[in-house]
DRENDO-1510 file (C-alpha; in Angstrom, 1 decimal, always signed):
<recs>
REC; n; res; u; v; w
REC; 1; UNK; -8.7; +18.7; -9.3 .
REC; 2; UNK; -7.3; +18.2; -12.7 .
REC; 3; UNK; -4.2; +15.0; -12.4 .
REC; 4; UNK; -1.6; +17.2; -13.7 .
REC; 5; UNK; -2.5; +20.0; -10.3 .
REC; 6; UNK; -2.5; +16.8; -8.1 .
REC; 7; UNK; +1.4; +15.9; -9.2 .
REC; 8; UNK; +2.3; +19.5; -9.0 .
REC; 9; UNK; +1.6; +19.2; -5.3 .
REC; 10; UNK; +4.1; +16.0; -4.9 .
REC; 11; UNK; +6.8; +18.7; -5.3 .
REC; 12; UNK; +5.6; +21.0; -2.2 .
REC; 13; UNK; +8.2; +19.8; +0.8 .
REC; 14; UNK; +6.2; +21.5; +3.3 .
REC; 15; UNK; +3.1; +20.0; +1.9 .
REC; 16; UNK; +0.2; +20.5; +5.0 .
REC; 17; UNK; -0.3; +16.9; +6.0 .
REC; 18; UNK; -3.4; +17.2; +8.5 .
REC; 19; UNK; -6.6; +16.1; +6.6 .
REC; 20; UNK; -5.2; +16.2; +3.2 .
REC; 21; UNK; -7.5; +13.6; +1.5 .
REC; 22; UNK; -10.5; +15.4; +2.5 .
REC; 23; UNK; -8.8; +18.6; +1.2 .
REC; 24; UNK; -7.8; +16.7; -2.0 .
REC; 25; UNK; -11.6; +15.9; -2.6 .
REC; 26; UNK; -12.7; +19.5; -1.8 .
REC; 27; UNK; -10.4; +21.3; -4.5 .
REC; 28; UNK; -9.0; +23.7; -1.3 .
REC; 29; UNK; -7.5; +26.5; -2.8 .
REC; 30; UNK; -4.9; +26.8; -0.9 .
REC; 31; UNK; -3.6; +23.4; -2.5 .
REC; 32; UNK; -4.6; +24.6; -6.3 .
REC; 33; UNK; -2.6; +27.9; -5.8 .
REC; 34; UNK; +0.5; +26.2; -4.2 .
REC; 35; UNK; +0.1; +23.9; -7.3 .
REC; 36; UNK; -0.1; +26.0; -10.1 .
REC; 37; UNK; +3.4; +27.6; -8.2 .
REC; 38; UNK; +5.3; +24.2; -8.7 .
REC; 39; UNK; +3.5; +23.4; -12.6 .
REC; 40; UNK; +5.9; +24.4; -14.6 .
REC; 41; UNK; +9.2; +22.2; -12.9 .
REC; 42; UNK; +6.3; +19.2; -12.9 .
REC; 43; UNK; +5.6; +19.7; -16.3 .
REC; 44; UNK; +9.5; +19.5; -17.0 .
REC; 45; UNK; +10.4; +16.6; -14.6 .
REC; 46; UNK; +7.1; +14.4; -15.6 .
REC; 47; UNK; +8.4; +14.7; -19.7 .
REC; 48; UNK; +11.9; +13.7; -18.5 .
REC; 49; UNK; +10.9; +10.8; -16.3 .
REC; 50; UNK; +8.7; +9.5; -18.9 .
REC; 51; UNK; +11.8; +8.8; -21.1 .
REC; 52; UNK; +13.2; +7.5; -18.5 .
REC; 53; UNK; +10.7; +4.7; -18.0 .
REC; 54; UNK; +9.7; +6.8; -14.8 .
REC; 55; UNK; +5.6; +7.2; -14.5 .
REC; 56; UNK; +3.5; +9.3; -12.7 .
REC; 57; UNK; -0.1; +8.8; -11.5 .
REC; 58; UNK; -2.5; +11.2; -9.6 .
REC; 59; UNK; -4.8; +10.0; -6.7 .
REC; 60; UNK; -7.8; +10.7; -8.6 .
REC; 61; UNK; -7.1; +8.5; -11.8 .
REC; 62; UNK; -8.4; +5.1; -12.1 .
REC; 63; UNK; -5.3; +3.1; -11.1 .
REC; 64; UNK; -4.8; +4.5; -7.9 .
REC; 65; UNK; -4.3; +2.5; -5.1 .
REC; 66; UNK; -7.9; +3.0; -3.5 .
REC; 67; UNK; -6.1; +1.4; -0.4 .
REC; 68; UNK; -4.3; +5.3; -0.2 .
REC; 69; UNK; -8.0; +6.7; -0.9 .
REC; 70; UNK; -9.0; +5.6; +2.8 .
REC; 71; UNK; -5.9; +7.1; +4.5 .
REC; 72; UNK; -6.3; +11.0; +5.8 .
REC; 73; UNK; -2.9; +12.2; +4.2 .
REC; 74; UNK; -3.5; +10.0; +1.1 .
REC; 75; UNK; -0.3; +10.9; -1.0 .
REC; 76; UNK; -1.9; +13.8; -4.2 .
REC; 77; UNK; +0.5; +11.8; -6.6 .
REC; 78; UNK; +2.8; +8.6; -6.5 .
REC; 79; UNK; +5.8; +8.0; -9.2 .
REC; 80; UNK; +6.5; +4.7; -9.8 .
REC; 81; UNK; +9.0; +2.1; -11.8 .
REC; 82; UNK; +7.1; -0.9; -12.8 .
REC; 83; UNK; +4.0; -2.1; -13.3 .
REC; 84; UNK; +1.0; -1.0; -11.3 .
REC; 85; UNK; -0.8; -4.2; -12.3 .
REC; 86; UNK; +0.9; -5.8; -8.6 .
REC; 87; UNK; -1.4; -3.8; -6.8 .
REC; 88; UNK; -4.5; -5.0; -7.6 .
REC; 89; UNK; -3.8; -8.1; -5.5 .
REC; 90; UNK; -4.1; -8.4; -1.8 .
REC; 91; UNK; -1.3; -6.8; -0.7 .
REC; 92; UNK; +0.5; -7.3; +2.9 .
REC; 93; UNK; +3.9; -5.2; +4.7 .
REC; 94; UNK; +6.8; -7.5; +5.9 .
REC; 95; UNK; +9.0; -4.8; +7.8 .
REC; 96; UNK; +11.8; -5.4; +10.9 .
REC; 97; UNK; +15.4; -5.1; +11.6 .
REC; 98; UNK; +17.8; -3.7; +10.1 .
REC; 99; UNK; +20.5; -5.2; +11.7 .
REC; 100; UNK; +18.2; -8.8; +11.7 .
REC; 101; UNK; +19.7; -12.2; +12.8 .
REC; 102; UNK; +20.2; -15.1; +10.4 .
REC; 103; UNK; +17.1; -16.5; +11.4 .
REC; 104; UNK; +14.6; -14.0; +10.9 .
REC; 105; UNK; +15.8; -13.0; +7.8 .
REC; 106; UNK; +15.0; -16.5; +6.4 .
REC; 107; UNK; +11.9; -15.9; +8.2 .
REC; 108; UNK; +11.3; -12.7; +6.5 .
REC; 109; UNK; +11.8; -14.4; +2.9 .
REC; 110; UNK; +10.1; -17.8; +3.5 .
REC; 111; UNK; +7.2; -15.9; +4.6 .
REC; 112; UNK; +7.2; -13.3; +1.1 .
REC; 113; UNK; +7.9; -16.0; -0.8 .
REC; 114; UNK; +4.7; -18.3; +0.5 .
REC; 115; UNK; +2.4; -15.1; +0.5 .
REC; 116; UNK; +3.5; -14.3; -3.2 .
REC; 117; UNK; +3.2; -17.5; -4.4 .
REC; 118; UNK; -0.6; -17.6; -3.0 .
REC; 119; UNK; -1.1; -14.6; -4.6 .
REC; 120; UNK; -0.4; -11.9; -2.5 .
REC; 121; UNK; +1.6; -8.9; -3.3 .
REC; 122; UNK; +4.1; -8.2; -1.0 .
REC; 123; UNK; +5.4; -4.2; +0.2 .
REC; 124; UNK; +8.7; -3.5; +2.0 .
REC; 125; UNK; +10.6; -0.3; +2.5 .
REC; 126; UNK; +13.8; -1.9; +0.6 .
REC; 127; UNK; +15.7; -1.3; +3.7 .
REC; 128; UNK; +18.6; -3.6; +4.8 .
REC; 129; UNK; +17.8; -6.6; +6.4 .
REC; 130; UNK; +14.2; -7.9; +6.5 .
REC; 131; UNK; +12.9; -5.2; +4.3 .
REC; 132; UNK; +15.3; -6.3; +1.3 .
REC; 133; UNK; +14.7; -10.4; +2.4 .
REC; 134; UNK; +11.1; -10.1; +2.2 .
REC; 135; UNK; +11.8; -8.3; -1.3 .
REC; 136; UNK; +14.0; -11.7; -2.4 .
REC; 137; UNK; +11.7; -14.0; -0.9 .
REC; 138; UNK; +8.5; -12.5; -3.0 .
REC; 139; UNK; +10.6; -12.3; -6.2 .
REC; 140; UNK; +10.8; -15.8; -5.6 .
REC; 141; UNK; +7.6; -16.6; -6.4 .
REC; 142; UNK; +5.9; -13.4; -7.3 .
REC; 143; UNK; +5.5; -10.0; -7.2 .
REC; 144; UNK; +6.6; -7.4; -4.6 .
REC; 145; UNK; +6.2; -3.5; -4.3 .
REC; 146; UNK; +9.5; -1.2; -2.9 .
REC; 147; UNK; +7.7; +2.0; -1.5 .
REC; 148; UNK; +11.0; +4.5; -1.2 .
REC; 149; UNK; +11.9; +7.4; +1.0 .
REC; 150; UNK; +13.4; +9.4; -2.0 .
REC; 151; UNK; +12.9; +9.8; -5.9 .
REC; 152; UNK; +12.1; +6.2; -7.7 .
REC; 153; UNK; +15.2; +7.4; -9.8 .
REC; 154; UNK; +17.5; +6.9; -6.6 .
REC; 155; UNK; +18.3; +3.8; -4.6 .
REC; 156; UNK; +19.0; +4.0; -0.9 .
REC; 157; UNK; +20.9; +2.2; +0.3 .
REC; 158; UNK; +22.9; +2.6; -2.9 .
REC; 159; UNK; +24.0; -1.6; -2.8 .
REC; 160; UNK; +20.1; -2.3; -3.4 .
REC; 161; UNK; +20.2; -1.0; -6.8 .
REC; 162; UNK; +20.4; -4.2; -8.6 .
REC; 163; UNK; +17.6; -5.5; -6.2 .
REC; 164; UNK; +15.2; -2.4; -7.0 .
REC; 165; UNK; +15.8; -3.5; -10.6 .
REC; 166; UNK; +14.2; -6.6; -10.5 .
REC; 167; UNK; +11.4; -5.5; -8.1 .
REC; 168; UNK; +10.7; -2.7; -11.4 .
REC; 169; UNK; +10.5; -5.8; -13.6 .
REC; 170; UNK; +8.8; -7.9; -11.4 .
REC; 171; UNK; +6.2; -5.4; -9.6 .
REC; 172; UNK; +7.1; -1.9; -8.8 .
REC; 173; UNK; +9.3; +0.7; -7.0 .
REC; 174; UNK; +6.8; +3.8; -5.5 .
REC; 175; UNK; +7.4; +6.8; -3.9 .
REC; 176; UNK; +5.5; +10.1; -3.1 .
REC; 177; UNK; +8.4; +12.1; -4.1 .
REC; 178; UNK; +9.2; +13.4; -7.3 .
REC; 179; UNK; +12.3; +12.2; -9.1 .
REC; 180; UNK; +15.6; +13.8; -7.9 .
REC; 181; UNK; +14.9; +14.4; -4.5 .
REC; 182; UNK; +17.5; +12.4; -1.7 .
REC; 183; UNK; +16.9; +10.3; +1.0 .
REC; 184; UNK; +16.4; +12.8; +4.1 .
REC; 185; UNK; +15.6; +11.7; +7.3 .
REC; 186; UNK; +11.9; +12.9; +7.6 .
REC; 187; UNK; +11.0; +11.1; +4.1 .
REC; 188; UNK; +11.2; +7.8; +5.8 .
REC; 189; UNK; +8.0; +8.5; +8.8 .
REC; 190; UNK; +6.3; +9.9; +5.6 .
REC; 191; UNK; +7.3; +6.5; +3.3 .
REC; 192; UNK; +6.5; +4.1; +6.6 .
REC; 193; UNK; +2.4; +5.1; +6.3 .
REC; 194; UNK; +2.6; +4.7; +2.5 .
REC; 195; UNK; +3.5; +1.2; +3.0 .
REC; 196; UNK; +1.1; +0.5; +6.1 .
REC; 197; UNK; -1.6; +2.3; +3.5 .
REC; 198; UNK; -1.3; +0.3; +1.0 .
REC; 199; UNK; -1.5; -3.0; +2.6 .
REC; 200; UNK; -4.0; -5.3; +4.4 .
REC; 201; UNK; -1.8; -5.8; +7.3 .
REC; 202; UNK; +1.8; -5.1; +8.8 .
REC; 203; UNK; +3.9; -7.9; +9.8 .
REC; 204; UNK; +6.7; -7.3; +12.0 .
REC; 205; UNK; +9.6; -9.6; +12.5 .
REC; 206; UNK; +12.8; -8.8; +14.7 .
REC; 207; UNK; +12.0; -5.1; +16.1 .
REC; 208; UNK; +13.5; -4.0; +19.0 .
REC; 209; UNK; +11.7; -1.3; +21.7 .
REC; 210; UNK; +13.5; +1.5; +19.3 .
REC; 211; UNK; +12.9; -0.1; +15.9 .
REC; 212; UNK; +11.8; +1.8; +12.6 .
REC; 213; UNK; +9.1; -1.1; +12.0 .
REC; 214; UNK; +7.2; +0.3; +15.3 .
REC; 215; UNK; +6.2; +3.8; +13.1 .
REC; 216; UNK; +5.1; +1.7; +10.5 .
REC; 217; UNK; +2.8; -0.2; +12.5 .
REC; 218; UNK; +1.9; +2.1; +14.5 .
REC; 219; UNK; +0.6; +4.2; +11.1 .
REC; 220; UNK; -1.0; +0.4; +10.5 .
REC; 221; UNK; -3.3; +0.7; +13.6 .
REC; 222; UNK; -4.3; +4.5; +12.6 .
REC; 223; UNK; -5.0; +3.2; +9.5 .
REC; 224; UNK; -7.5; +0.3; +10.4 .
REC; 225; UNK; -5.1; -2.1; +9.2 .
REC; 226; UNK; -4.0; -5.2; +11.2 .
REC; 227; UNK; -0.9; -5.5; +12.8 .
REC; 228; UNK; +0.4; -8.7; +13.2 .
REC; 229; UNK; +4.0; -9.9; +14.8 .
REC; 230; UNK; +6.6; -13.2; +14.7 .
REC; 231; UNK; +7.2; -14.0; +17.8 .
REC; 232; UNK; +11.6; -14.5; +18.4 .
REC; 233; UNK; +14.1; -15.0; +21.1 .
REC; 234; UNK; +12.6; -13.4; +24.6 .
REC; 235; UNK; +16.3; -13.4; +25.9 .
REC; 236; UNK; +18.4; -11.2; +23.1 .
REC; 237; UNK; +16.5; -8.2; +23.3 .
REC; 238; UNK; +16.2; -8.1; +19.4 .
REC; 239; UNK; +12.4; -9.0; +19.9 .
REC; 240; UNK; +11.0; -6.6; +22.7 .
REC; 241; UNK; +8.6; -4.1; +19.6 .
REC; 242; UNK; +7.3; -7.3; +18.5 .
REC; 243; UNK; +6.2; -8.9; +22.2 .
REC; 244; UNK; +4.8; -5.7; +22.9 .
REC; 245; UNK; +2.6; -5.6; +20.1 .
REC; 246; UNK; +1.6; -9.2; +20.4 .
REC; 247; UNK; +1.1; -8.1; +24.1 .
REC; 248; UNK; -1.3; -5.3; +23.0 .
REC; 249; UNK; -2.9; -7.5; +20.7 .
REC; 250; UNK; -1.1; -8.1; +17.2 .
REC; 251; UNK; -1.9; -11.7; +15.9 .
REC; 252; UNK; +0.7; -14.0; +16.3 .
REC; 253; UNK; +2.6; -15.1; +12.8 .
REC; 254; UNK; +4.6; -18.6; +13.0 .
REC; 255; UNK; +3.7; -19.4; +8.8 .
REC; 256; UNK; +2.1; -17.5; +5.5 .
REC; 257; UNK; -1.6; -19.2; +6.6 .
REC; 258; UNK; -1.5; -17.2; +10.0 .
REC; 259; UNK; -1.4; -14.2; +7.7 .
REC; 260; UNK; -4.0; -15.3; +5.1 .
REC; 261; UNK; -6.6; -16.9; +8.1 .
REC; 262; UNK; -6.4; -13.7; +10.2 .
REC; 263; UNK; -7.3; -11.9; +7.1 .
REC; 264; UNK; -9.6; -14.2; +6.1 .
REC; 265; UNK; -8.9; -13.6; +2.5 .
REC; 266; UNK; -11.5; -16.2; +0.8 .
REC; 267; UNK; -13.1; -16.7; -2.4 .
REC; 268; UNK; -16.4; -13.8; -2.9 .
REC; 269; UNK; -19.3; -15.9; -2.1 .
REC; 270; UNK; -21.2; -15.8; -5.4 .
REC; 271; UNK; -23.6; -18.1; -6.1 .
REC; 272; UNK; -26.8; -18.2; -9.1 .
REC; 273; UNK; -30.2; -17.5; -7.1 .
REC; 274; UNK; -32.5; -20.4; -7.0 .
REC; 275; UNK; -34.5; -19.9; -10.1 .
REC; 276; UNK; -33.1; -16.9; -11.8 .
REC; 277; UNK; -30.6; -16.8; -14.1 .
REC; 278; UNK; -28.5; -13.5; -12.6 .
REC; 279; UNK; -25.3; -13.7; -9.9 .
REC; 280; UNK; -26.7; -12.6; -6.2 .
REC; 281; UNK; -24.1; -12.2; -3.4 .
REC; 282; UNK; -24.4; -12.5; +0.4 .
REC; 283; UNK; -22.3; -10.1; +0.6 .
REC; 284; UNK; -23.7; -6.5; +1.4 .
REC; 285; UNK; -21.5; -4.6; -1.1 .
REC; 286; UNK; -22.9; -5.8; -4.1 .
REC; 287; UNK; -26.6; -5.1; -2.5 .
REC; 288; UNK; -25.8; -1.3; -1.7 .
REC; 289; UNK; -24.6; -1.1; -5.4 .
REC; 290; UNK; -26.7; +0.2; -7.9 .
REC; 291; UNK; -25.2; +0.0; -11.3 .
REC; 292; UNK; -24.7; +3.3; -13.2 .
REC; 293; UNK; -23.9; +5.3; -9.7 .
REC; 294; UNK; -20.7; +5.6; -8.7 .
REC; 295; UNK; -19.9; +5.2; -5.0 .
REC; 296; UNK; -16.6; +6.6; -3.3 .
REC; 297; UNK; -15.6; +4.4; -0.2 .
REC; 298; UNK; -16.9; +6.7; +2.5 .
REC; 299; UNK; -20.3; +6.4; +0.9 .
REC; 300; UNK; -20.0; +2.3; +0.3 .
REC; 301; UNK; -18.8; +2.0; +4.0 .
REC; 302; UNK; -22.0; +4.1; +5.4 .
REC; 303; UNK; -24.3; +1.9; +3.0 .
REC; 304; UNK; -22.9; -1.7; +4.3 .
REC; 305; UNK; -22.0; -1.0; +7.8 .
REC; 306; UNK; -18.7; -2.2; +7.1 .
REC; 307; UNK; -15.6; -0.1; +8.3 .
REC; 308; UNK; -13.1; +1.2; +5.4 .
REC; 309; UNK; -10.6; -1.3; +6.5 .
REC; 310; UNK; -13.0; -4.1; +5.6 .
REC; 311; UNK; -14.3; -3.0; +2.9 .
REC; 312; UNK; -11.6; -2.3; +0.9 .
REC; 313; UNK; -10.5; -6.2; +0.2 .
REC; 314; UNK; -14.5; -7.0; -0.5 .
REC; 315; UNK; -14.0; -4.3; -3.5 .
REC; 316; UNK; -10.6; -5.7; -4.5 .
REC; 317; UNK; -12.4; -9.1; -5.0 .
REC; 318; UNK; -15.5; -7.8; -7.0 .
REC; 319; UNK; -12.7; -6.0; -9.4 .
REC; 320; UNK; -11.3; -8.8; -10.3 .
REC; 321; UNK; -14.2; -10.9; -10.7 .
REC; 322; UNK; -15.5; -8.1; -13.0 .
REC; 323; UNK; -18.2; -7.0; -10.7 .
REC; 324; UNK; -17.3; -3.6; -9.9 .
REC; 325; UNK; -15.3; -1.0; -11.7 .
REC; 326; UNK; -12.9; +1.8; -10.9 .
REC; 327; UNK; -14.2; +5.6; -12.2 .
REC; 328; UNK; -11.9; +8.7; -11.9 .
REC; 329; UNK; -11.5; +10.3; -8.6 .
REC; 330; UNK; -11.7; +7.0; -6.3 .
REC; 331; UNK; -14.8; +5.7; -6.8 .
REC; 332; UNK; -17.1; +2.6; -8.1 .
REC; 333; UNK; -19.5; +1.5; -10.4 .
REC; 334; UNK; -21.4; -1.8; -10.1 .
REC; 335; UNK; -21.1; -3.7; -13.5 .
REC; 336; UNK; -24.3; -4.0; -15.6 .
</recs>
């Protein structure tokens, strides 16, 4: 599927959800000739948000989060403000209330500002409340990615245009939707599995039995990611989405090292081997690698053993320690 047909199909609004990544990787016609309908307004639209500053990137180009790769409706195209470079970091999803107390929205930003400073990329919906804190707290110290339930060109809620400014400075402002299209109530189920895709883990903090934050993890757990919660006030009813998940299981979060432990987001174990003078790894990535093949990350997860959910932040690593590289449509190449 040639890039330019993938963003084509960012402009379908009935766009058949069920199985799309696997229909994405098998050219299905029935995608290529809705594509080719929508060409000529993507054509238009791409050349105007590119003066704009506004970019566009296909899910079978190199910089693509391969995060979205392992997701069954993996979005065919994101546009994006910023730079992309934020997400090739660990990234983890701070998400709650709304309406949050005092409390945990100082929670919220102490929390994104200690992940970002250690490095981690933190994604938020740019919501009111502890979406927007978590954005503040990471700008703090680091980068943070805004994943929005319209076109990147639009704000909503309108008051957090100043703060979707900085985030385009100092990381990146997403969406699956092309620019111009408004903030519509079924966007925001669709953006909520964006943001669970793209990260490592989902940490909630104030949701109530109703709250917006339970889709998002619940798209989490789907997704293989972990779901993790911050425990609040048993009495005020704010917290009772949170206690259930910790009741069904979600890790506990009082501090930034609960998050990075339960991830267990070390140092790649790579040592010389006694006598030789090449790199050798324990870990079973780099063994199922051989260099000139690329792999995509249903084939890597058959080799190792090792579910996509795991695998993914074992790739990350090796990218940035130069040991594997990204090839067009997903996949990896061991480095010679």
């Amino acid at each position: 599927m040639h890039p330019d047909t993938a963003i084509a199909l960012s402009f379908l609004t009935n766009l058949p959800r069920q199985a799309l990544t696997e229909r994405l990787r098998a050219d299905d016609p029935e995608l290529l000739e809705r594509a080719a309908e929508h060409a000529s307004r993507a054509r238009d639209v791409r050349a105007w948000a590119t003066s704009a500053g506004i970019g566009a990137i296909a899910w079978n180009e190199p910089r693509f989060p391969a995060a979205l790769l392992a997701i069954s409706d993996c979005p065919p195209a994101l546009w994006y403000r910023g730079s992309l470079d934020c997400l090739d970091v660990p990234l983890v999803a701070i998400v709650g209330s709304r309406a949050a107390s005092p409390i945990s929205l100082d929670i919220a930003g102490k929390l994104a500002a200690d992940l970002a400073q250690r490095g981690v990329t933190v994604v938020s919906g740019l919501a009111r409340g502890v979406d927007s804190a978590a954005h503040r707290g990471a700008l703090q110290k680091g980068n943070t990615v805004a994943v929005l339930g319209c076109g990147v060109d639009r704000v909503y809620p309108a008051e957090h245009a100043s703060l979707a400014a900085d985030i385009a400075k100092h990381g990146v402002v997403v969406s699956e939707f092309p620019p111009g299209t408004p903030a519509l109530p079924f966007h925001f189920p669709l953006r909520n599995r964006v943001i669970s895709g793209l990260s490592r883990a989902v940490v909630v903090i104030e949701a109530s039995e109703k709250s917006g934050s339970l889709i998002t993890a619940g798209c989490a757990l789907e997704q293989g990611r972990d779901v993790m919660a911050v425990p609040g006030n048993a009495m005020s009813g704010r917290n009772r989405g949170g206690h259930a998940l910790i009741r069904d299981g979600a890790a506990i979060v009082e501090c930034a090292d609960d998050i990075l432990i339960e991830l267990g987001l070390m140092p790649v174990d790579v040592t010389p081997a006694a006598g030789a003078g090449v790199a050798r790894s324990a870990d079973p990535v780099l063994r199922h690698m051989d260099a000139g093949h690329a792999y995509d990350l249903d084939a890597l997860s058959e080799a190792t053993g090792l579910a996509v959910s795991r695998l993914l932040p074992r790739i990350l690593e090796f990218e940035l320690a130069g040991k594997i590289r990204r090839v067009d449509g997903g996949r990896f190449m061991r480095c010679v």
